[in-house]
N, C-alpha and C positions, 0 to 999 in steps of 0.2 A: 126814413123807415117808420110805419106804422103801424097800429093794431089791427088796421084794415089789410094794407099793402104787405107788399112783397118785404119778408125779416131779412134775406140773406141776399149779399151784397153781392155785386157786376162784378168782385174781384176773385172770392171763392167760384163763380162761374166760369171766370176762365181760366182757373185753376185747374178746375175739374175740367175744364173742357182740353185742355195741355194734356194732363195726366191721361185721359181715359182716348184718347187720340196715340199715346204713345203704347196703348196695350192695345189697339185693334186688332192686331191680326190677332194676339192669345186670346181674346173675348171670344172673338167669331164664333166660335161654336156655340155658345150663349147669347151670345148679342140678340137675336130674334127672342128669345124668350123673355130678355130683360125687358127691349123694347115694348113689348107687350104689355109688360105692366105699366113701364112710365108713362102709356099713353092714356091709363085709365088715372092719372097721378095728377095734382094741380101742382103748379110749375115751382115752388120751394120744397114742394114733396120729391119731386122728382128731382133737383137738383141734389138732395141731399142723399137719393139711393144712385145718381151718378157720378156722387163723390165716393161713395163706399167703393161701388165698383171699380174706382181709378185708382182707389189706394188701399183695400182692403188686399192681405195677402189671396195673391189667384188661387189656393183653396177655400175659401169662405166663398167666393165667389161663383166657382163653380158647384160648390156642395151647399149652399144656401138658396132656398128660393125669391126671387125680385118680391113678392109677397112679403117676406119676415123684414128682409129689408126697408120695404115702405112702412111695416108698423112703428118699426123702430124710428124713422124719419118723421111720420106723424104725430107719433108719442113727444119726439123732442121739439117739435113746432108747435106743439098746445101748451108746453111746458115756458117756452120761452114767451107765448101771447098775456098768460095766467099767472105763473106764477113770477112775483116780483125779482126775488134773488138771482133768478136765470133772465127777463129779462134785460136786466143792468150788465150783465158780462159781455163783454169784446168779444168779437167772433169767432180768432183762433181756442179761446177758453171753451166757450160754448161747441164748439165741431168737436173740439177733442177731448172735452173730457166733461159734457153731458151727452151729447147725441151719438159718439162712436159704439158701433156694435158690440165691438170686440174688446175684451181686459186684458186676458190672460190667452191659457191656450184653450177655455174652456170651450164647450159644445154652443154654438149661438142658437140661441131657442125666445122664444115671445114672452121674454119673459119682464119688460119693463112694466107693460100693463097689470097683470098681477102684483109687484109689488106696489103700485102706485094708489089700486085699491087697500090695500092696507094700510098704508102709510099718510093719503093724503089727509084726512081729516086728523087726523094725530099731531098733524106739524102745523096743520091751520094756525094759524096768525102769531108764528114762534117769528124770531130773530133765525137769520142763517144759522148763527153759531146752537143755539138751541134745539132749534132741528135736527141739527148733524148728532147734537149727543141723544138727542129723541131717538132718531132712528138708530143709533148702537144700540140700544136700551130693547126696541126692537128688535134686534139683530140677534142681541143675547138672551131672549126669551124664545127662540128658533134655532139656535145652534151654538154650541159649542166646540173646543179642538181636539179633534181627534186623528193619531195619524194613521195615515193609509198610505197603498202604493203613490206612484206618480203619475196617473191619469188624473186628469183635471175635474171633479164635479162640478156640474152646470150649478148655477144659483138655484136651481128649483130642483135640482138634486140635494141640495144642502138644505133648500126648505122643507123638502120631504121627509129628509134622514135624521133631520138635527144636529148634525155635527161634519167639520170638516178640517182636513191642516189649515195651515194658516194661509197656504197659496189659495184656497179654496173661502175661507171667512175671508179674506179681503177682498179677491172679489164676489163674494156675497155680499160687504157692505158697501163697496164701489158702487155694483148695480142698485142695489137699493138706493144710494145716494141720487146717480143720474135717475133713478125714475121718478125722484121729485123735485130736480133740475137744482140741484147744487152739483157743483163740480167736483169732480173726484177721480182718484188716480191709485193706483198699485204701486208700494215702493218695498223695494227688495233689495235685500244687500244677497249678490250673487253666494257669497260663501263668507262665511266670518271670518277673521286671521284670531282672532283671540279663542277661540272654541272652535268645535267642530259643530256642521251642520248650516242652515241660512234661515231665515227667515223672511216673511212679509209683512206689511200691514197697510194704512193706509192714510192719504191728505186727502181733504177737503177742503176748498178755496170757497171762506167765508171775508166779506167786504174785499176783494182782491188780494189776500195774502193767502196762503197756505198753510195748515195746521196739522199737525198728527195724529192717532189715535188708532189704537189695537181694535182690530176688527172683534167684534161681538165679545171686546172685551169693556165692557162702556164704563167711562168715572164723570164726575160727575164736573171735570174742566177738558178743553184740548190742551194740546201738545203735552201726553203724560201716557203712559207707556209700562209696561216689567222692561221694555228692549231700549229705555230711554240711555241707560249707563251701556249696553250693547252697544247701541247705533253709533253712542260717539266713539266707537273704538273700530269700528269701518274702516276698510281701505278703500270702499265705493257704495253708495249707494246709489239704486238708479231707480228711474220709470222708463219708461215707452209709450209714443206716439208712433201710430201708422202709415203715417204722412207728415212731412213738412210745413206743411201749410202756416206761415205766420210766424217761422223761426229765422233767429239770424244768426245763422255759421260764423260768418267772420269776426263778429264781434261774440261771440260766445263758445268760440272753437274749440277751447278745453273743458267746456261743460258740454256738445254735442259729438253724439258719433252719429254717424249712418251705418246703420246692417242693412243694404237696399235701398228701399223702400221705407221700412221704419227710421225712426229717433229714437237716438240712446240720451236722456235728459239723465245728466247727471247732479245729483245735487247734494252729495255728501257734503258740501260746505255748511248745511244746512246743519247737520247733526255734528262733524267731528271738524277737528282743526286737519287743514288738509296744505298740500304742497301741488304747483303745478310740475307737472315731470314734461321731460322735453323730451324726447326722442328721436334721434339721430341715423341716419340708415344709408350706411354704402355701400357701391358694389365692389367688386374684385379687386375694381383699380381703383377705387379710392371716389368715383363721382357718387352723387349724389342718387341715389335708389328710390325713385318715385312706385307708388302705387303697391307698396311694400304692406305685408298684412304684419302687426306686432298683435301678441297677445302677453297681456298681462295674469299672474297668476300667481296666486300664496296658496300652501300646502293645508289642505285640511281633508279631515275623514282618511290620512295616510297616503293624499297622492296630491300632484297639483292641478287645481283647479282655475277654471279663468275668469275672471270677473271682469275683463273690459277687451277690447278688440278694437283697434286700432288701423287705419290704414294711412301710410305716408304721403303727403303731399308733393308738387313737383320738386320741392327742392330738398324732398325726401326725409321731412320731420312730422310729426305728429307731438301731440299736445293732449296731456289732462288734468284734472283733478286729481289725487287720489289721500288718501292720510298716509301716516306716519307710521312703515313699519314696511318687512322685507316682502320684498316683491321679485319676482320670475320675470324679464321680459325676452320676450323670444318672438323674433326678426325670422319670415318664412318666403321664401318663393317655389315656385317648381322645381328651382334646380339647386338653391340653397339656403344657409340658414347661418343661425348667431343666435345666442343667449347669456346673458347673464346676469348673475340674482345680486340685487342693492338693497342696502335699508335706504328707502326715501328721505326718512328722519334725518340723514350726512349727504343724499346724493339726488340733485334735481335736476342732473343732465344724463342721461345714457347716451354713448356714441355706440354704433355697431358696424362691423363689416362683413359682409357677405360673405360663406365660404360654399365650396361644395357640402354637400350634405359628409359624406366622408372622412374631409379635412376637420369636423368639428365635432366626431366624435371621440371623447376622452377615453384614456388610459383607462380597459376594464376589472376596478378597484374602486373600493367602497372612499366615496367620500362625504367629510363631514358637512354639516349644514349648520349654524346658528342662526335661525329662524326668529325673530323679533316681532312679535306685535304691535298695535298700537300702544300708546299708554292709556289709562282708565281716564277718562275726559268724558263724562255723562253729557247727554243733548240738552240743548237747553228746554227746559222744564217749565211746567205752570205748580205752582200752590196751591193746596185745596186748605180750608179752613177748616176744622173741628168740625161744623157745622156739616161743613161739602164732605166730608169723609165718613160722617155717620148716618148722611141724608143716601151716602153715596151705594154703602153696607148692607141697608132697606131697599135700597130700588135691586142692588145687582142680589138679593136674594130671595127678593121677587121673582125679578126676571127668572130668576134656577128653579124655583117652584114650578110657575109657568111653562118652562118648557120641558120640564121632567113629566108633568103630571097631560104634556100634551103628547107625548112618547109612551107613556104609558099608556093610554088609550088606543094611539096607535099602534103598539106592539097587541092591545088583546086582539085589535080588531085583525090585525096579521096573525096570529094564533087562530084565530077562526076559524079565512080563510085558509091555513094548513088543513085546521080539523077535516072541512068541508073537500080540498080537494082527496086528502085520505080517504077518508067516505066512498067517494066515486071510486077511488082508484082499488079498493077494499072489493066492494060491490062487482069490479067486474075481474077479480083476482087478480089483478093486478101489485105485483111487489113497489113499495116507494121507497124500496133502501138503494141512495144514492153511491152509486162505485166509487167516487171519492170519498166516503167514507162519512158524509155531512148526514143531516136528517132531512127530511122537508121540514119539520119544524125548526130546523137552523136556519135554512135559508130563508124561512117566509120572516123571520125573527131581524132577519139584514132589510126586510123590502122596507117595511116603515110605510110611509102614505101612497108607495108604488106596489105594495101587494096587490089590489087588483088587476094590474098588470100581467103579475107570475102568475096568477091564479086563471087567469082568463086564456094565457097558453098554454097553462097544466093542462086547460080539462077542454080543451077545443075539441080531442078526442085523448081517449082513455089508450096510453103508448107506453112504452117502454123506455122508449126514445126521447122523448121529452125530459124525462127525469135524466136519461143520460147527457143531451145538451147543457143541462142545466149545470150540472156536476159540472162541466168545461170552465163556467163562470166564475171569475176575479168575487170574491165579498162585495165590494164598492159596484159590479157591476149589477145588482139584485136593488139596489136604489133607484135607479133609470133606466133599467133593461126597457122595450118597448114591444109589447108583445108579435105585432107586428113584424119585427126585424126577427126575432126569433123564426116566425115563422118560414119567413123567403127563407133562411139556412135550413131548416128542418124538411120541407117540400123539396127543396134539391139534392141535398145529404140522401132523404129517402129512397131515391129513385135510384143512386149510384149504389147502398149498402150491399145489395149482394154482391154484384160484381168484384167492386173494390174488396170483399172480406174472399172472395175467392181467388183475387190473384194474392193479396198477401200469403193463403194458406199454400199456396202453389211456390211462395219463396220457403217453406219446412217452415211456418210456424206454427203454433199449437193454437186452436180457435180461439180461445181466450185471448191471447196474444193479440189476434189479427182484429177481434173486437175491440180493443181496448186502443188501439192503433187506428182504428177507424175512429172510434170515439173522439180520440185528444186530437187528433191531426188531420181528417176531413168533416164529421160532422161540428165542431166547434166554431162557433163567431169571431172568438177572441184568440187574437193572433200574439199583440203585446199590451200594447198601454195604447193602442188608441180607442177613438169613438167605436161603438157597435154602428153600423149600417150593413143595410139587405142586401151586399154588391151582389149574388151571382145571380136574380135575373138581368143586372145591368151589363156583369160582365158579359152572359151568352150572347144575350143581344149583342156585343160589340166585336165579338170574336167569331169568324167565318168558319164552315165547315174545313179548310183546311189548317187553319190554325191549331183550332182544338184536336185535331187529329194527330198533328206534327207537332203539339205538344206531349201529348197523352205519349206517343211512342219515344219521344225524346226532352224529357221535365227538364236540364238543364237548358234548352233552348231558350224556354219559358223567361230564361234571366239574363241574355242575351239579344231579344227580343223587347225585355223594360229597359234595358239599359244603351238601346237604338234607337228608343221610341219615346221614354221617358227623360228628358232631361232638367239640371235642379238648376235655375235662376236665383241665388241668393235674394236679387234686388227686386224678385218676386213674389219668393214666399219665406216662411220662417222656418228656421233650421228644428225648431225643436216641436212644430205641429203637426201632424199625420194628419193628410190630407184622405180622403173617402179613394177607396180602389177605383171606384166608378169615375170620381174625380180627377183624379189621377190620369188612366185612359182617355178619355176626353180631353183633356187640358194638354196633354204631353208634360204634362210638371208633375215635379215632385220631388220629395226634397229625398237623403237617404232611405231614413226611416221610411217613407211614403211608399220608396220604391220596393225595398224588401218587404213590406208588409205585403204589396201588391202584388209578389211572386209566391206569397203564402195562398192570398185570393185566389188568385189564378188556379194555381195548383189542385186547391180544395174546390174549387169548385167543377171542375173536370175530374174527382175524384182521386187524387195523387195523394196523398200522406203529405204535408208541409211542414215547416216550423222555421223557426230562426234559431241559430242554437243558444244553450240557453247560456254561453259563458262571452262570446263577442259580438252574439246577433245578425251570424254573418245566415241569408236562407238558405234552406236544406230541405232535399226530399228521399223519400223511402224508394230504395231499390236496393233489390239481392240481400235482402234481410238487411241492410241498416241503412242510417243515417246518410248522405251524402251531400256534399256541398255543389251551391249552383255554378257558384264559380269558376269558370275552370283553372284560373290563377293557385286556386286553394286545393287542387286536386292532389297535392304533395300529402303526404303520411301525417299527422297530428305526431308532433315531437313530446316526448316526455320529460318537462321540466321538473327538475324534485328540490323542492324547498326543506331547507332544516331551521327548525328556530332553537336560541339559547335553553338548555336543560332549564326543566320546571317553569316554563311561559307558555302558555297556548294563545300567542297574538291572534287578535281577530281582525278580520279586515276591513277593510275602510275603516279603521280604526287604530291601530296601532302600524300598519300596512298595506301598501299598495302596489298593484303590476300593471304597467298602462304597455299597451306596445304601439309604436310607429306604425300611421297608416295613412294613404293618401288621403283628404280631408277637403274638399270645398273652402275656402274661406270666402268672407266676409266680402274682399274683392270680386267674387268669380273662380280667381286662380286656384287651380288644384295643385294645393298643397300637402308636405308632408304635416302631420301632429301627432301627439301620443293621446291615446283614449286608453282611459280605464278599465280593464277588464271585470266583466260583469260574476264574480266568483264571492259572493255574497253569501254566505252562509257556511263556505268552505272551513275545515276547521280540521289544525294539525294532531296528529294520532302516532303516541309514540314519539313528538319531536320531529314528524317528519308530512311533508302536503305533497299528493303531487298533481298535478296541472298539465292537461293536453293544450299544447299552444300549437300553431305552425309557425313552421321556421320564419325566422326575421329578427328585429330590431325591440329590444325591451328594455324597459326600465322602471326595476324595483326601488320602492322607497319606504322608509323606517320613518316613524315618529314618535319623541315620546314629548306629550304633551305635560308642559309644568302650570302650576296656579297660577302666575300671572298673563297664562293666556302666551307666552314664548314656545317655542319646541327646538328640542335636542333632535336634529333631523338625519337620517344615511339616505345616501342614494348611490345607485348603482346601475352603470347602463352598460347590456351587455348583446351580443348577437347570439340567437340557435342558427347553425350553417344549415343543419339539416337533419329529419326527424334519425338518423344512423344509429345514435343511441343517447342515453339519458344525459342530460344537464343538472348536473349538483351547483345548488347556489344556497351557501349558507348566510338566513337573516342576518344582522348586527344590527343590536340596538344599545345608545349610548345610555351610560347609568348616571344623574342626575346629582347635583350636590343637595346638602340637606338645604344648605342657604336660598338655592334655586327654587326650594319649594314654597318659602315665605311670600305672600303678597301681601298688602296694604290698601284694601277697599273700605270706605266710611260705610256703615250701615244704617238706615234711620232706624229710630228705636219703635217698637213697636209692641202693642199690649196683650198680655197676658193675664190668666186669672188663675191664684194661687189655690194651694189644697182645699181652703174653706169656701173658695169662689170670688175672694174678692180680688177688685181688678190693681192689675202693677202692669209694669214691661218690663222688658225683657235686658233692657240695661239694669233694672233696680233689682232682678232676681241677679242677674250676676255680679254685681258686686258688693251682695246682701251679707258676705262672711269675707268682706277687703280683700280678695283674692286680687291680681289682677290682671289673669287668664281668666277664660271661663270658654265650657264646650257648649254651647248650644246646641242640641241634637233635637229634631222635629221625629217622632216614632211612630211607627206602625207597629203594635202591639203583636204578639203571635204570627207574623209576616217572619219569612224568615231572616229576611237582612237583616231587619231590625233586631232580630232573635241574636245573630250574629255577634252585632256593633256590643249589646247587652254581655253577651257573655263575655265577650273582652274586654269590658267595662268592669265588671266581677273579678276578674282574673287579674287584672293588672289595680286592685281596687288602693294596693298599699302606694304603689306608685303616683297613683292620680293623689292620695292624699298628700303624699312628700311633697308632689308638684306644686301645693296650694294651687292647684285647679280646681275653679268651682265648675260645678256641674248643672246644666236646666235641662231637663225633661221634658220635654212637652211633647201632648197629645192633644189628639182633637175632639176626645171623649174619654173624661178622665172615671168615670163607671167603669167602662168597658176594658180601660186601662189596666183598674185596679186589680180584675181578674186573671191580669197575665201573669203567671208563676215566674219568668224568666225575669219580667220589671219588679217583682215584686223582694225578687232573690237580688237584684242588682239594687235596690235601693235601701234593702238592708244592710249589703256590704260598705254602703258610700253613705253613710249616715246624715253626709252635709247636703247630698243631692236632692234636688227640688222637683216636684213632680207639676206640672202645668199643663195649664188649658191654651190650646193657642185656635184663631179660625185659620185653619188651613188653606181654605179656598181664597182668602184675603190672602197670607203671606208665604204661605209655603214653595209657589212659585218665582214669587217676586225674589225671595230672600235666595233661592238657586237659584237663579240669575244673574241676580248681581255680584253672585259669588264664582257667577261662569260654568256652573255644571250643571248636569242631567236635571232637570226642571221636572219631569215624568218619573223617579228615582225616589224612593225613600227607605233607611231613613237618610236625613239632610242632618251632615253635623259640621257643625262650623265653631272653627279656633279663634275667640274674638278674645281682642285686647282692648281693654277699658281701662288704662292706666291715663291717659289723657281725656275723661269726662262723659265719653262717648264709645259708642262701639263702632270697632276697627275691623274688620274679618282681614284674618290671617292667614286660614287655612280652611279649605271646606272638601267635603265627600260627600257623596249621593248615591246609593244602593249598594251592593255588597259589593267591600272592599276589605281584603283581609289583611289584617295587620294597621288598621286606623288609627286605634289608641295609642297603640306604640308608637307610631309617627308621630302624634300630635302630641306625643310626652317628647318627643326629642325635639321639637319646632317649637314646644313651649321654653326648655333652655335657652336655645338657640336667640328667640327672639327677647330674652330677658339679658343675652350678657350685653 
């Protein structure tokens, strides 16, 4: 191999040529468009967009044009000629994790070239390692974390907008990474066991190893993290490859799954001390259960979640990874099932045997769960030097300046554009007060560097309707909208508006009514969380005058019809991407989501009212004045579940609670399986002590959690059947009450600096144990916020107590001026005479320090119960935003922890 010759070798060619041989006939309806391009392609170019083609999930393939694909494939063979560090890497490194299109689930757009120009003179003549933290540095002067729904932003959505979750900054700095040929990867621990919620972030593979580092959160070594004490306390951490290509199963069989087509690369050994678990699976009679789907899963956010999936080997074992702490395994076929929950930490064999679905379901009564964690075991870590932490302090509040003051600019220049479309819309009487109740000046405020976008579909012509499309849109979708795509819906929408507003008026509703029904459920783009695209001239195009006719007159057809014609290939695409409606039709694939989205398409686009409903997503269309399901399975009555919880708690969901109900499920092998999903009832919230919940009849199971500090849970669960909707189901919560001992943890804290009333500098060990106390509360405040308002008054209130306790007290703010003016801190520091008032940088530790303490990291105030009797600070107890009744706890945890 040369700088002249051919980079990619005879073996990936007949790889690709295996692979894209075994998807012929799914291709076919593409194949000529591909071929098209590869033949304007020189032969390592082309090899590498008919490597994508053979193993990219078949929606990329049919929703991406062979065009995007060759940039992508060019981009990464100038990278490997040029620059040195991609050079030097092996092949399977190089395919999979600088030239692969795809990260995440995000939208694939052209976007390596873009950052490449930004980047490449910046990292000129760095060290790989150098580079990598160059480009974070990068990364963190263009966005920051901010959370949103779960549609994925593209990287050039998150360059546009400035900010994204974390699924979203890592691959923002993934791609950033491949576009200047260092290797990089997305790693994600599916759901935490010690907290609720997951996270991401991301490796880059400098001189052959692999190192860590928080996306656009940049310091100034790798492997160093806020999620470093996190990660080690994993029960999985993973990535994904999209192909096989260069892996060895049989020797690394408890670090590899397959879901299809992709690699599940598991590499939690990396961060936590982990146990190989074995898994055993028989059937009725006792043989051995080949091709058996197991799902692994620890309870968090109130219900179980699964973070690995499994399928049995011929002699009906399976093998992995995983850490130390309790885990769900549950053995699935068509026709039966088995589960049961281990701490790993005592148990590295599970055996199972098959039963009917029936035979194993338990006696309906509440039982209990002790739920175990990992233990606290931080990832292994790099050192920064005094030097590296204050060089570190300068560059990342640089980079903040930079990217604040480059939002700012772009929010005036989106301010403009509002003013400017007002103007027109002003000028031709036109009203711009949006029916969702938003402004145009809110929405142009979300576009950021895509305002001219909105602006240029505002005013293509001066409508009504454009502002009411617009109203339909997600916040996040105002980042990447494409004016374009707007438009195909609003040209089709238009043409059907009267009719569609005249038959809903013809079911008794009142015009208002029947507009506003047209509004959210035909002219609308956005169905759920997937990508915007222009489907209905693709769909008309592909649906004959009979169809659409014997749709229109009978809409449940519509679902009957995707579900004869659409079918979902696991080992072809990914469960959790919504593939394009157009896509979808064409290809015959698609995965659930896909397909229900695309009985939404369909619908709206022949004018039908659609939606998915908004508690199980199962789709539904308008007739005879309401909602109805496509299903015909689901045509039974909505049962009325009614929940009670414990007098004086209003539990909130996916949080304290969950309701998943039994439904047949795809797995991982193919086989259609039974599973429990989580019902989508997020925001739901009890009244009087009492919730109620439209379910249909079937199989359910509620579950209780009360989450303790060290990251353990006191768990109930309860599985029960509705026969039928006949009459109501009373099912009263139980949630178990906690001992005080249970609340005690033991986390080392590093000690970190502070500056006292005159300004000069200590930390935060030397203020607490500045009067030999040795408790001390740490508390981080937001001044006239009212949590903090809260935690203060009960700091006043119990002020005699905190002294008996000899609890010292540290106060710290992050602007002790503005501090000084709060009446509430002013009144509480009077009462607490010993209490210290401080300066702390919040954006250095206030996250860091709720982390490691395991709570709300977005929450203040942050008060944490540290013991410094042994030299150092200990956290022993923490809280983050309003929590009533804090001090009083942490007066009895301070006993507690002193006898």
């Amino acid at each position: 191999m040369t700088a002249s010759g051919p980079l990619l070798s005879a073996t990936l060619a007949r790889y690709t040529d295996e692979h894209l041989a075994a998807r012929a006939s799914e291709l076919a309806p593409v194949m000529r468009r591909i071929e098209s391009e590869l033949a304007t392609l020189e032969a390592d170019e082309a090899l590498l967009v008919r490597f994508f083609c053979a193993t990219l999930p078949l929606s990329d393939v049919f929703d991406t044009e062979p065009a995007l694909l060759a940039s992508f494939a060019r981009h990464a063979l100038m990278l490997r000629r040029e620059m040195p560090w991609c050079a030097a890497l092996d092949e399977p490194t190089f395919v999979h994790f600088v030239t692969y299109p795809r990260i995440n689930t995000e939208p694939v757009t052209d976007c390596r070239p873009v950052f490449w120009r930004e980047l490449a003179e910046r990292v000129q003549g760095k060290s790989a390692a150098d580079a990598v933290i160059e480009t974070n540095y990068w990364c963190a002067e263009h966005a920051t974390y901010q959370a949103s729904d779960g549609r994925t932003l593209g990287p050039l959505g998150v360059l546009a907008s400035g900010d994204g979750r974390c699924g979203e900054e890592s691959t923002f700095l993934v791609t950033a990474l491949r576009s200047i040929g260092i290797p990089a990867r997305q790693l994600y621990v599916p759901w935490w066991a010690h907290c609720d919620d997951n996270h991401a972030w991301v490796e880059a593979q400098v001189d052959g190893s692999w190192h860590y580092l928080g996306a656009c959160e940049p310091e100034e070594a790798l492997d160093r993290g806020w999620f470093t004490a996190a990660s080690g306390r994993a029960m999985a951490v993973q990535t994904r490859t999209y192909a096989d290509f260069g892996f060895n199963f049989e020797r690394d069989r408890a670090r590899l799954t397959r879901e299809g087509d992709m690699v599940i690369v598991n590499v939690t050994s990396s961060y936590a001390p982990v146990i190989t678990l074995t898994v055993e699976v028989a059937d009725a009679t006792g043989a051995p259960a080949a091709g058996v789907d197991v799902d692994l899963s620890i309870m968090n956010a109130g219900g179980w979640r699964d973070i690995a999936r499994l399928v049995t080997d011929e002699d009906g074992r399976a093998a992995i990874e995983v850490g130390a702490g309790s885990l769900r395994v549950y053995a699935r076929t068509a026709t039966g099932e088995a589960d049961t929950i281990i701490d790993t930490a005592a148990v590295h064999e599970v055996h199972l045997q098959l039963a009917a679905h029936d035979a194993t379901f338990p006696a309906t009564a509440w039982r209990a769960l002790d739920l175990d964690a990992p233990a606290d075991h931080p990832a292994p870590s790099m050192s920064l030097t005094p030097e590296q932490q204050a060089a570190g302090r300068v560059r990342k509040a640089e980079a903040d300046r930079m990217r604040v003051e480059r939002l700012q600019g772009l929010a005036a220049a989106a301010h403009e554009a509002a003013e400017r479309v007002a103007t027109r819309y002003a000028e031709a009487g036109c009203s711009v007060e949006l029916p969702d109740g938003r402004t145009l000046a809110g929405i142009f405020s979300l576009s950021f560097a895509n305002a001219p976008e909105l602006e240029a579909f505002l005013i293509e012509d001066i409508a009504r309707d454009r502002l009411e499309l617009v109203s339909t849109l997600s916040d996040k979708d105002f980042r990447d909208l494409c004016a374009a795509v707007l438009e195909d819906h609003l040209q089709h929408a238009r043409a059907l508006r009267d009719a569609v507003e005249r038959s809903l008026l013809a079911q008794d509703l009142e015009a208002a009514e029947a507009s506003d029904l047209f509004r959210r459920y035909v002219l609308s783009p956005r169905t759920d969380i997937e990508q915007l695209t222009p489907y209905r001239t693709g769909l008309l195009d592909l649906l004959d005058e009979d169809q659409r006719r014997s749709f229109a007159e009978d809409p449940a057809s519509i679902w009957t019809f995707i579900r004869e014609n659409v079918t979902f290939d696991p080992a072809r695409q990914l469960m959790h991407l919504a593939a394009s409606p157009v896509g979808a039709l064409v290809s015959h694939q698609g995965n659930p989501s896909t397909q229900r989205g695309l009985f939404v398409a369909i619908a709206r686009t022949l004018g039908i009212p659609a939606r998915l409903n908004p508690v199980d997503r199962a789709p539904e269309f308008f007739a005879e004045g309401a909602f109805r399901r496509a299903e015909a399975v689901d045509t039974t009555p909505r049962a009325h579940l009614v929940l009670t919880c414990p007098e004086g708690m209003s539990p909130i969901y996916e949080q304290d609670w969950g309701l998943a109900a039994a439904v047949c499920d795809v797995a991982p092998s193919g086989a259609t399986c039974r599973e429990y999903q989580m019902l989508d009832l997020w925001g739901s919230a009890f009244a009087d002590g009492k919730l109620v919940v439209d379910v249909t009849p079937g199989r359910y199971r509620l579950t209780t959690a009360v989450r303790l500090p060290n990251g353990n849970q006191l768990a109930s669960e309860l599985d029960f059947d509705i026969a039928d909707a006949a009459a109501e189901r009373m099912v009263a919560l139980e949630f178990r009450e906690p001992k005080a001992a249970d609340m005690l943890c033991d986390i080392p804290l590093d000690d970190f600096p502070l500056e006292d009333a005159a300004g000069e500098p200590t930390t935060a060990h030397t203020a607490a144990t500045a009067h030999g106390a040795s408790f001390a509360l740490v508390a981080l405040l937001e001044p006239a916020e009212e949590p903090t308002e809260h935690l203060l008054n009960e700091l006043r209130q119990h002020a005699d107590r905190v002294a008996e306790a000899g609890l010292a007290l540290v106060c710290a703010v992050s602007d002790a001026d503005i501090a000084r003016r709060d009446p509430t801190l002013s009144h509480t520091l009077e009462a607490l005479p010993a209490a210290q008032l401080m300066t702390c940088d919040f954006d250095a530790y206030a996250e860091r320090l709720a982390r490691r303490m395991f709570v709300n990291p977005e929450k203040l105030p942050l008060a944490i119960l540290v013991d410094v009797r042994t030299g150092r600070l200990i956290g022993r107890y923490a809280s983050a935003g309003y929590n009533v009744g804090t001090v009083d706890l942490v007066l009895k945890l301070v006993r507690l922890a002193a006898a």
